[in-house]
mmCIF file of the N, C-alpha and C atoms, coordinates in Angstrom:
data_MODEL
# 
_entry.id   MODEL 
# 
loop_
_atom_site.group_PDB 
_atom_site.id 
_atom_site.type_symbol 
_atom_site.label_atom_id 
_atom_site.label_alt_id 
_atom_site.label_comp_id 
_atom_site.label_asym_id 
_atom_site.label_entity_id 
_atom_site.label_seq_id 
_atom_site.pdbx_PDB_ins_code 
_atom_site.Cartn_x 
_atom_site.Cartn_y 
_atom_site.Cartn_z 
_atom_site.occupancy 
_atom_site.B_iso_or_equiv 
_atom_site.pdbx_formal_charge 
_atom_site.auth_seq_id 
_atom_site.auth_comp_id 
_atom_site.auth_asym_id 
_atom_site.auth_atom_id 
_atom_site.pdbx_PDB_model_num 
ATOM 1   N N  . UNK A 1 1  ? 8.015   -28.445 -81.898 1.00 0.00 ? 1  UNK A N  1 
ATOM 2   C CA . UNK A 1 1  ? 8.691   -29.256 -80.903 1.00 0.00 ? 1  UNK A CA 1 
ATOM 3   C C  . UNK A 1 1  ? 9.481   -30.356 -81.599 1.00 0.00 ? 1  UNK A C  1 
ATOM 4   N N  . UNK A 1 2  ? 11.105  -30.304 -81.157 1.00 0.00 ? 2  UNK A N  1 
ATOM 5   C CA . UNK A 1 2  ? 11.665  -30.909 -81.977 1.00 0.00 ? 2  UNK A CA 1 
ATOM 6   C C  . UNK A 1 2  ? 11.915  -32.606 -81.798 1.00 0.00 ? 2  UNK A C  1 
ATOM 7   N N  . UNK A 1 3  ? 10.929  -33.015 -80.514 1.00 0.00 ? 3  UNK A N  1 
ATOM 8   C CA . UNK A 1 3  ? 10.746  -34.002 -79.839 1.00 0.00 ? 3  UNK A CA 1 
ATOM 9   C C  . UNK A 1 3  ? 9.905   -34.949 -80.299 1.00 0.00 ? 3  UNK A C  1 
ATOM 10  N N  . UNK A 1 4  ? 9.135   -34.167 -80.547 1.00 0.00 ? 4  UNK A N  1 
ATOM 11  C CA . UNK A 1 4  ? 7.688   -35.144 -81.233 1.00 0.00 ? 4  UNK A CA 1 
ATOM 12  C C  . UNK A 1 4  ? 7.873   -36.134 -82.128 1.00 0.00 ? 4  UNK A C  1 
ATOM 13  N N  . UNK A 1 5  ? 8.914   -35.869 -83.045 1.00 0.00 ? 5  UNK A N  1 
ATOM 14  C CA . UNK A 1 5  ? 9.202   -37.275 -84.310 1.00 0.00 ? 5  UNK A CA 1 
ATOM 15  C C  . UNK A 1 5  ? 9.896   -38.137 -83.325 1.00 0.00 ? 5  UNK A C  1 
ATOM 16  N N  . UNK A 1 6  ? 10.570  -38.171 -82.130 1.00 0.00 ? 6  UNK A N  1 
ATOM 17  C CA . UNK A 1 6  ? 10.837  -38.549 -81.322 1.00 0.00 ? 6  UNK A CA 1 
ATOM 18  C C  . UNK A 1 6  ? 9.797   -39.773 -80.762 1.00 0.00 ? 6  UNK A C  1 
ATOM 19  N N  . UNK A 1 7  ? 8.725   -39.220 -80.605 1.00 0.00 ? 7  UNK A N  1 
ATOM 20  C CA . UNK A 1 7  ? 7.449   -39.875 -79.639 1.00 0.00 ? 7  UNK A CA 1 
ATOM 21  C C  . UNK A 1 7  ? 6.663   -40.846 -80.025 1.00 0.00 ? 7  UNK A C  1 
ATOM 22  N N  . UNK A 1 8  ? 5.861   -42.081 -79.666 1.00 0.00 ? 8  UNK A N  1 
ATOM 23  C CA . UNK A 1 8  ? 5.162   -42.653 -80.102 1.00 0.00 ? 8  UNK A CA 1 
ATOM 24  C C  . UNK A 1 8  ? 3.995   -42.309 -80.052 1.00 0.00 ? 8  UNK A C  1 
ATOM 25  N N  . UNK A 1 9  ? 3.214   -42.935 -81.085 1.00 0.00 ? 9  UNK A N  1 
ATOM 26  C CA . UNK A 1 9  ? 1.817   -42.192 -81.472 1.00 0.00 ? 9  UNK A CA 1 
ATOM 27  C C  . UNK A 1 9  ? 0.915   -42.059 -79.940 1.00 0.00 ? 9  UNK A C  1 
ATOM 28  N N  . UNK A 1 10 ? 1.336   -43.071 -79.305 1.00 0.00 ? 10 UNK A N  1 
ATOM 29  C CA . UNK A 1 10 ? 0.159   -43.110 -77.846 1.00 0.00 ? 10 UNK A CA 1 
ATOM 30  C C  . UNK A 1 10 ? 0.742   -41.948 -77.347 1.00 0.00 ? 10 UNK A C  1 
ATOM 31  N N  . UNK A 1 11 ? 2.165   -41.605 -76.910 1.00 0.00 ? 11 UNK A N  1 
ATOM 32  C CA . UNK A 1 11 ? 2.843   -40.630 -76.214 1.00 0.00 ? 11 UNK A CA 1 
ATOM 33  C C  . UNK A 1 11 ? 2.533   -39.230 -76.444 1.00 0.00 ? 11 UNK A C  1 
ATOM 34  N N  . UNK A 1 12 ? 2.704   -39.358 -78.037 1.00 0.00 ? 12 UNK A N  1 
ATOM 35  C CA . UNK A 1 12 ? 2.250   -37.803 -78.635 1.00 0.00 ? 12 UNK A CA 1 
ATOM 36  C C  . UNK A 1 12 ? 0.852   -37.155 -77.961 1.00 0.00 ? 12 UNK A C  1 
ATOM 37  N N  . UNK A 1 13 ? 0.116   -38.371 -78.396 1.00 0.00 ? 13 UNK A N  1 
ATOM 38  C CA . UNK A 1 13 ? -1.354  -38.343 -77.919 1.00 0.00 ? 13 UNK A CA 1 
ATOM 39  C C  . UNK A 1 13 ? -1.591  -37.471 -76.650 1.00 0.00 ? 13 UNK A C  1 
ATOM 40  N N  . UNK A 1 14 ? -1.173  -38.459 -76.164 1.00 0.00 ? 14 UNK A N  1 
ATOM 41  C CA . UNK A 1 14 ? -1.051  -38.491 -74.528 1.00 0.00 ? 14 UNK A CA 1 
ATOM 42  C C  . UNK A 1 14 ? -0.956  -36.511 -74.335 1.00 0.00 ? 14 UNK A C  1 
ATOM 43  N N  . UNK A 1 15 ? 0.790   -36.439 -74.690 1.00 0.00 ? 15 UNK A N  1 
ATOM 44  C CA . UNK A 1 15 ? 1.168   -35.282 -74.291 1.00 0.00 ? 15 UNK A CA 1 
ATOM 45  C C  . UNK A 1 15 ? 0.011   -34.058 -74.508 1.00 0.00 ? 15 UNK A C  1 
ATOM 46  N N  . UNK A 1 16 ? -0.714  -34.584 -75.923 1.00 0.00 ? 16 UNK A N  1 
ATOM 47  C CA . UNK A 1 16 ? -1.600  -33.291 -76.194 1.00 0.00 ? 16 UNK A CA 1 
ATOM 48  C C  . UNK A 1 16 ? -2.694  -33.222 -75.480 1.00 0.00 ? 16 UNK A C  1 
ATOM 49  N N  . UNK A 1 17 ? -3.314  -34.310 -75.333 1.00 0.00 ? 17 UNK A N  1 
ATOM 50  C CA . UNK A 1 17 ? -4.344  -34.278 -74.288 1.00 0.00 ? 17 UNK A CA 1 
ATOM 51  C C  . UNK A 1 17 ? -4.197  -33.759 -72.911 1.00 0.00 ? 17 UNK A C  1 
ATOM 52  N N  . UNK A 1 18 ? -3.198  -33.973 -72.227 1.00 0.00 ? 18 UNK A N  1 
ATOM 53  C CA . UNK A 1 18 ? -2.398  -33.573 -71.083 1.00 0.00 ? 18 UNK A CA 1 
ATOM 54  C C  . UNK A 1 18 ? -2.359  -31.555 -71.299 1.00 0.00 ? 18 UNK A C  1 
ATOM 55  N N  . UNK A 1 19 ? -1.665  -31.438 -72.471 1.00 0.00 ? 19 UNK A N  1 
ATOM 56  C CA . UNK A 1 19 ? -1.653  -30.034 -72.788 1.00 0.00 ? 19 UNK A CA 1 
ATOM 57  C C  . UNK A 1 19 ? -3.481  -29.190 -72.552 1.00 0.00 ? 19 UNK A C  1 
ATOM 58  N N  . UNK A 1 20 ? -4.124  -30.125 -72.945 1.00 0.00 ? 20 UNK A N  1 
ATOM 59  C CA . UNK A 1 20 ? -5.679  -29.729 -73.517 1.00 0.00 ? 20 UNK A CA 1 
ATOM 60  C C  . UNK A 1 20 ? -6.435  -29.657 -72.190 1.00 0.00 ? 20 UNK A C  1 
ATOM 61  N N  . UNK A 1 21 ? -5.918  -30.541 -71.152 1.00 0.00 ? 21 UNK A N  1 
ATOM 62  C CA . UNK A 1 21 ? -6.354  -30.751 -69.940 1.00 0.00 ? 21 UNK A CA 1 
ATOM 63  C C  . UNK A 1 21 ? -5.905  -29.765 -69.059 1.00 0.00 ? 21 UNK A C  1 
ATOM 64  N N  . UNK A 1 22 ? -4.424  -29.209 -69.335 1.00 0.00 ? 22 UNK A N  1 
ATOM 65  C CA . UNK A 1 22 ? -4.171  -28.271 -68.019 1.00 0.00 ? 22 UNK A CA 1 
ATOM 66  C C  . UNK A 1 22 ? -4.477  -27.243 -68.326 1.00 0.00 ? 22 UNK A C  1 
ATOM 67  N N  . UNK A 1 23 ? -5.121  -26.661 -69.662 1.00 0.00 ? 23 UNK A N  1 
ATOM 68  C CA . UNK A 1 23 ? -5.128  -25.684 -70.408 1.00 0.00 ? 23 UNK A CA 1 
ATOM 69  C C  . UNK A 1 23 ? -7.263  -25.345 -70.263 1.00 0.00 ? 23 UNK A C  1 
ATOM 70  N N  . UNK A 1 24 ? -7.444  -25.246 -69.063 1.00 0.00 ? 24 UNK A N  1 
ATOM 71  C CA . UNK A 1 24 ? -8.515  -24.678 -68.810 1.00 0.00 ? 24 UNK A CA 1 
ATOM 72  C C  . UNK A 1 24 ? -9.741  -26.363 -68.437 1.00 0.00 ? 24 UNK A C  1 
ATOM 73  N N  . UNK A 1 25 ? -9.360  -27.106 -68.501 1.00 0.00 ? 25 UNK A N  1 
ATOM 74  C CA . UNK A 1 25 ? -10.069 -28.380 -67.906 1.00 0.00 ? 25 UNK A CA 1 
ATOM 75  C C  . UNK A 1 25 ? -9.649  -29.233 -66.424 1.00 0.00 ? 25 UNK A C  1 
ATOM 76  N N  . UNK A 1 26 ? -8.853  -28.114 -65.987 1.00 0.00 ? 26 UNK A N  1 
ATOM 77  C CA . UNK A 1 26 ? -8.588  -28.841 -64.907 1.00 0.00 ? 26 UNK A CA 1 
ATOM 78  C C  . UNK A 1 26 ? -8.955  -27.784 -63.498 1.00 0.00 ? 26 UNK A C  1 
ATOM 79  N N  . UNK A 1 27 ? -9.705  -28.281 -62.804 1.00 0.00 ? 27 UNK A N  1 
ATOM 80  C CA . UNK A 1 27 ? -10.415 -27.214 -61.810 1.00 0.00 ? 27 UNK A CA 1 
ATOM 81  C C  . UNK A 1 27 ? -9.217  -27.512 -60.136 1.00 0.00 ? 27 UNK A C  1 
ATOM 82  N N  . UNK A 1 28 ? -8.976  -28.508 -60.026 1.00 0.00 ? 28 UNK A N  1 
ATOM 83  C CA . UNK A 1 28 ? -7.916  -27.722 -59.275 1.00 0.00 ? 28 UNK A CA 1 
ATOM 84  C C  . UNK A 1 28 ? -6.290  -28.695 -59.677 1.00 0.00 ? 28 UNK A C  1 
ATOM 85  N N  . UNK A 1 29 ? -5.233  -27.573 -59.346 1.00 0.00 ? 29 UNK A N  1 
ATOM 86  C CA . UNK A 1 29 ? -4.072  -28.560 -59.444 1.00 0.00 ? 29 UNK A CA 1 
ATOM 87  C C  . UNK A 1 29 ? -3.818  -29.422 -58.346 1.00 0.00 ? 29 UNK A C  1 
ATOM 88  N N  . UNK A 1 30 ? -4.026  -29.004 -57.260 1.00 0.00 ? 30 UNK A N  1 
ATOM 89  C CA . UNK A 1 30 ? -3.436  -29.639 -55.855 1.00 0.00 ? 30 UNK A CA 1 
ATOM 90  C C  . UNK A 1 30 ? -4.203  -30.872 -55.762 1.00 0.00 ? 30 UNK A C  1 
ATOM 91  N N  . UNK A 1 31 ? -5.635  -30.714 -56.211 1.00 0.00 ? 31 UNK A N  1 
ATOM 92  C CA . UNK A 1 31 ? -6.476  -31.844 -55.971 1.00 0.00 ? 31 UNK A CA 1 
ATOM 93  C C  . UNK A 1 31 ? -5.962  -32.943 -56.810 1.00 0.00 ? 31 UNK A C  1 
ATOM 94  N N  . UNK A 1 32 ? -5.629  -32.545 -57.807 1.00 0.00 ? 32 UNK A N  1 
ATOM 95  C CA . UNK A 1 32 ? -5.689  -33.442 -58.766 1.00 0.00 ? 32 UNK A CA 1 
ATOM 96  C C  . UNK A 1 32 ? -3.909  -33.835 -59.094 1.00 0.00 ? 32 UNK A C  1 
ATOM 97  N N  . UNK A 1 33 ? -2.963  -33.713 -58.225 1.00 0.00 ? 33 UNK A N  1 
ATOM 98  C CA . UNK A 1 33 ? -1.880  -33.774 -57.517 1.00 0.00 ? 33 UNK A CA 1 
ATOM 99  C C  . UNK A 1 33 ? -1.577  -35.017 -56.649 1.00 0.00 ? 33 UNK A C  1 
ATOM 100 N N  . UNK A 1 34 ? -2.920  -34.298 -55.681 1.00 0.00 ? 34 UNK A N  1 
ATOM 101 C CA . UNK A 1 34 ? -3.094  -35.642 -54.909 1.00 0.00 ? 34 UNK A CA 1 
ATOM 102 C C  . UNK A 1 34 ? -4.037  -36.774 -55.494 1.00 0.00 ? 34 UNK A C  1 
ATOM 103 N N  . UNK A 1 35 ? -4.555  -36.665 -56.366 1.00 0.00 ? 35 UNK A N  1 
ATOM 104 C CA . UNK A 1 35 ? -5.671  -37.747 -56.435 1.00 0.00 ? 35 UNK A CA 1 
ATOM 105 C C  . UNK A 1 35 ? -4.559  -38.794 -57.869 1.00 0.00 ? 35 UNK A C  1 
ATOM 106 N N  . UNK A 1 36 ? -3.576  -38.095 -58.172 1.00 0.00 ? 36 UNK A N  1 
ATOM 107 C CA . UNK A 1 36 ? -2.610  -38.487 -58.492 1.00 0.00 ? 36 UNK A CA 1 
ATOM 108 C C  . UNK A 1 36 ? -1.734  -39.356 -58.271 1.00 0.00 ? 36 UNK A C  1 
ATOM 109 N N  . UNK A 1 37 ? -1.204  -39.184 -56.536 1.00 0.00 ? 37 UNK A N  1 
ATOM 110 C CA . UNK A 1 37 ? -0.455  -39.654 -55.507 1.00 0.00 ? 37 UNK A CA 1 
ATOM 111 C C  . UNK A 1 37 ? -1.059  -40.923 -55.281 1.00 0.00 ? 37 UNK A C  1 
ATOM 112 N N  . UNK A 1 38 ? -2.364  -40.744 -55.410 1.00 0.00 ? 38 UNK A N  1 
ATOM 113 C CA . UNK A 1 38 ? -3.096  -42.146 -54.658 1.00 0.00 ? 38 UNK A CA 1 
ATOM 114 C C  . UNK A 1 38 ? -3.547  -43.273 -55.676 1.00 0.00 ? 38 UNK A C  1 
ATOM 115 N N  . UNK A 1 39 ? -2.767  -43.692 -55.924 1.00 0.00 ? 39 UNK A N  1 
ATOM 116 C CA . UNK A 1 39 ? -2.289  -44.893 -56.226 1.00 0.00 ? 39 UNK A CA 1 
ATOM 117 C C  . UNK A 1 39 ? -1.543  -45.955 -56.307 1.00 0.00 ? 39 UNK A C  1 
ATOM 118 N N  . UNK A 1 40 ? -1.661  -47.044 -56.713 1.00 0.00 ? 40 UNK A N  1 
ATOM 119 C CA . UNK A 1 40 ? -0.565  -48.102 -56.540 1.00 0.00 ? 40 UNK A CA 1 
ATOM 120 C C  . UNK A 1 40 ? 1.003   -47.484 -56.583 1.00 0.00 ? 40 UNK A C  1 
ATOM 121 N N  . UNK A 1 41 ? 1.774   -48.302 -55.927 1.00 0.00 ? 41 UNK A N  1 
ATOM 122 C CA . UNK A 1 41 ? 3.377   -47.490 -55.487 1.00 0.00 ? 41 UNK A CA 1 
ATOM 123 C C  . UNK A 1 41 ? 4.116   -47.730 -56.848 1.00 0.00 ? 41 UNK A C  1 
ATOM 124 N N  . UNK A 1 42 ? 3.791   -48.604 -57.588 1.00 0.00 ? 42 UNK A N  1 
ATOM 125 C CA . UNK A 1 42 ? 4.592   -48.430 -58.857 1.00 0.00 ? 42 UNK A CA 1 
ATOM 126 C C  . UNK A 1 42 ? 3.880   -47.418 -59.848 1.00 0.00 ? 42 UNK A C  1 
ATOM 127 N N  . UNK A 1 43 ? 2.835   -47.559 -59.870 1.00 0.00 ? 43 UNK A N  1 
ATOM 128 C CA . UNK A 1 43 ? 2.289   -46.094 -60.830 1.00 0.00 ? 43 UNK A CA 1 
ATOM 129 C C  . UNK A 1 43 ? 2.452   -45.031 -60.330 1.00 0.00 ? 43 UNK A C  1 
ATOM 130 N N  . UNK A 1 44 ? 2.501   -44.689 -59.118 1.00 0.00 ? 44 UNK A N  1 
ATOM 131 C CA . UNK A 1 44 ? 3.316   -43.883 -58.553 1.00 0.00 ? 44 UNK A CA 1 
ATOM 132 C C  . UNK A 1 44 ? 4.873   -42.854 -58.571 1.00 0.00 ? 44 UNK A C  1 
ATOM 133 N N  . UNK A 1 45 ? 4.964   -44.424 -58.952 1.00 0.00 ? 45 UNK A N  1 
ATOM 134 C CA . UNK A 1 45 ? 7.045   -43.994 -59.057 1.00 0.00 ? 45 UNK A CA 1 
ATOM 135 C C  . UNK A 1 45 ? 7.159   -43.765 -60.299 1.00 0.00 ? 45 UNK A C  1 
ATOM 136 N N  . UNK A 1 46 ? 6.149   -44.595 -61.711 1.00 0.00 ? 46 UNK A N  1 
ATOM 137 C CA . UNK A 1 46 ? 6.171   -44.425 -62.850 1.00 0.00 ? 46 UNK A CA 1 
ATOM 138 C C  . UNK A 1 46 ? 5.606   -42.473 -63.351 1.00 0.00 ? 46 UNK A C  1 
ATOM 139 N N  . UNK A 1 47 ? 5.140   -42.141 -62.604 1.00 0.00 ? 47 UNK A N  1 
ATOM 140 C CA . UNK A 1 47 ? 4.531   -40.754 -62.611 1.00 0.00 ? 47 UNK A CA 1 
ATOM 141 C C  . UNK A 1 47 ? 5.459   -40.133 -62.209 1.00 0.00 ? 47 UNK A C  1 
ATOM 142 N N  . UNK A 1 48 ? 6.401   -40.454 -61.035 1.00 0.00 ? 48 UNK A N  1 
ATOM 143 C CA . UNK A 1 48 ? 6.995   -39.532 -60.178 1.00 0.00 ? 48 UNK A CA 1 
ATOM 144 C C  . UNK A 1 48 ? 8.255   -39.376 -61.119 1.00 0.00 ? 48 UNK A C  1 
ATOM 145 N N  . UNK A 1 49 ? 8.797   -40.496 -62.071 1.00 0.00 ? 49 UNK A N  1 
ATOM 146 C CA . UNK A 1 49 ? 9.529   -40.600 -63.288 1.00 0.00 ? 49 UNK A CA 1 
ATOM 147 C C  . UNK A 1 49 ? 9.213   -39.285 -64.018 1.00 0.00 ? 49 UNK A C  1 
ATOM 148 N N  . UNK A 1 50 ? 8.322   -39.475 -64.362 1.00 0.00 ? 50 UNK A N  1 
ATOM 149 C CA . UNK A 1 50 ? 7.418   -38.840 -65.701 1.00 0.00 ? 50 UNK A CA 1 
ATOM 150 C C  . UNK A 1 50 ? 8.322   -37.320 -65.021 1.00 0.00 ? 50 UNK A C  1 
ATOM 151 N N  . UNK A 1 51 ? 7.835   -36.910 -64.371 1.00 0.00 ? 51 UNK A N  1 
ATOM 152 C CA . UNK A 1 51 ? 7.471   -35.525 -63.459 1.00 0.00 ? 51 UNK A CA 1 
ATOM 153 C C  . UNK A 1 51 ? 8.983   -35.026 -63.331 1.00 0.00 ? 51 UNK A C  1 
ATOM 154 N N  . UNK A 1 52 ? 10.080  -36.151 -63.041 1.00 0.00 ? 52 UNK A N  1 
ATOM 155 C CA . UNK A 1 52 ? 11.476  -35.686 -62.575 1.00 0.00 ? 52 UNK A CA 1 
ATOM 156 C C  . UNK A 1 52 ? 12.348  -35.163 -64.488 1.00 0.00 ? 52 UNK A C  1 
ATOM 157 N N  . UNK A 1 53 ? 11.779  -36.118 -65.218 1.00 0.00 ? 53 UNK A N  1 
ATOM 158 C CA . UNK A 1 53 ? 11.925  -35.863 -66.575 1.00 0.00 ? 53 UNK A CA 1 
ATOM 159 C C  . UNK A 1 53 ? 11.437  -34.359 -67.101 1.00 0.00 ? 53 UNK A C  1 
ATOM 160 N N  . UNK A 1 54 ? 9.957   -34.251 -67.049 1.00 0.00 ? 54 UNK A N  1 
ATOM 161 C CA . UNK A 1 54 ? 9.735   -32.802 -67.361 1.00 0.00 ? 54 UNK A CA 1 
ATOM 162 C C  . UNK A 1 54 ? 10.203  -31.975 -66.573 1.00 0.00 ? 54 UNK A C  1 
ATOM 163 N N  . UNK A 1 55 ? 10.727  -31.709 -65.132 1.00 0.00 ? 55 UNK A N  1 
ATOM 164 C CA . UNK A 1 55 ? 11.424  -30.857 -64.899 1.00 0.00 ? 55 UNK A CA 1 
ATOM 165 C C  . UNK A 1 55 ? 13.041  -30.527 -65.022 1.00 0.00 ? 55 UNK A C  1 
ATOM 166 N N  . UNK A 1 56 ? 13.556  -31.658 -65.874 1.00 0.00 ? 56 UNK A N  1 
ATOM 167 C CA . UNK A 1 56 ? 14.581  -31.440 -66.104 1.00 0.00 ? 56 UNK A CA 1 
ATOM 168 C C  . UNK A 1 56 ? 15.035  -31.039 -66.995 1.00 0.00 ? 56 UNK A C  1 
ATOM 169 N N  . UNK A 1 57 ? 13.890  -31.337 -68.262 1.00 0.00 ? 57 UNK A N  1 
ATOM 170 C CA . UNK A 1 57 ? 13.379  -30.649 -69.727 1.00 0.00 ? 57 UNK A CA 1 
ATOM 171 C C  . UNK A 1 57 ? 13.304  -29.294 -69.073 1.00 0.00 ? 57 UNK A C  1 
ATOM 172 N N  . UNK A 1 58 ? 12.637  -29.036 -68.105 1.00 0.00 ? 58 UNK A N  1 
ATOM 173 C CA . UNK A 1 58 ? 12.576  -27.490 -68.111 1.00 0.00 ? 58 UNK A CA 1 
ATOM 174 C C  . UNK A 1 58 ? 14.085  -26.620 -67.812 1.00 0.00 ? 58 UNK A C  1 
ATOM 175 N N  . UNK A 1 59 ? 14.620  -27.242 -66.717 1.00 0.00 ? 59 UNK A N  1 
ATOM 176 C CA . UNK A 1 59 ? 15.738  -27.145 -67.005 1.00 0.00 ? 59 UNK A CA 1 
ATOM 177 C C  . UNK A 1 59 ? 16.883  -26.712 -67.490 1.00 0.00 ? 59 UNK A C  1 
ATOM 178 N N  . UNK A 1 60 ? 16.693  -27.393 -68.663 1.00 0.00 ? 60 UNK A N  1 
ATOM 179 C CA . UNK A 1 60 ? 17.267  -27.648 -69.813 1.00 0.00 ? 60 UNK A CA 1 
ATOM 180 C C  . UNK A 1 60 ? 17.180  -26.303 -71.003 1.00 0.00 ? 60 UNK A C  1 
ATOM 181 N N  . UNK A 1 61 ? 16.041  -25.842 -70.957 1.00 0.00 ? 61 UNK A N  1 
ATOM 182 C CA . UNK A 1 61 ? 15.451  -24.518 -71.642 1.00 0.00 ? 61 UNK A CA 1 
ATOM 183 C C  . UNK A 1 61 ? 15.787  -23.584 -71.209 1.00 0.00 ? 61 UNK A C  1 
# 
């Protein structure tokens, strides 16, 4: 990934754990979708960021 020298060490982190998590540790998506949703409206929008970014990366591929 030609992104990663890109990333900061927390980010990298982040991403792999995230990878490690959807990758057989996560028992449902929808639940955990919504349990997502429910939170404060700026962590919210900061996620909903996150989310409009990776699908535009996908996109992009």
């Amino acid at each position: 990934m030609e992104y990663n020298n890109q990333l900061s060490e927390n980010d990298k982190r982040f991403a792999d754990e995230f990878s490690n998590y959807v990758n057989g540790k996560m028992a449902s998506p929808r639940k955990m979708g919504k349990a997502l949703a429910d939170d404060h409206r700026y962590l919210v929008n900061e996620k909903a960021k996150l989310m409009f970014y990776f699908m535009e990366q996908l996109a992009e591929n």
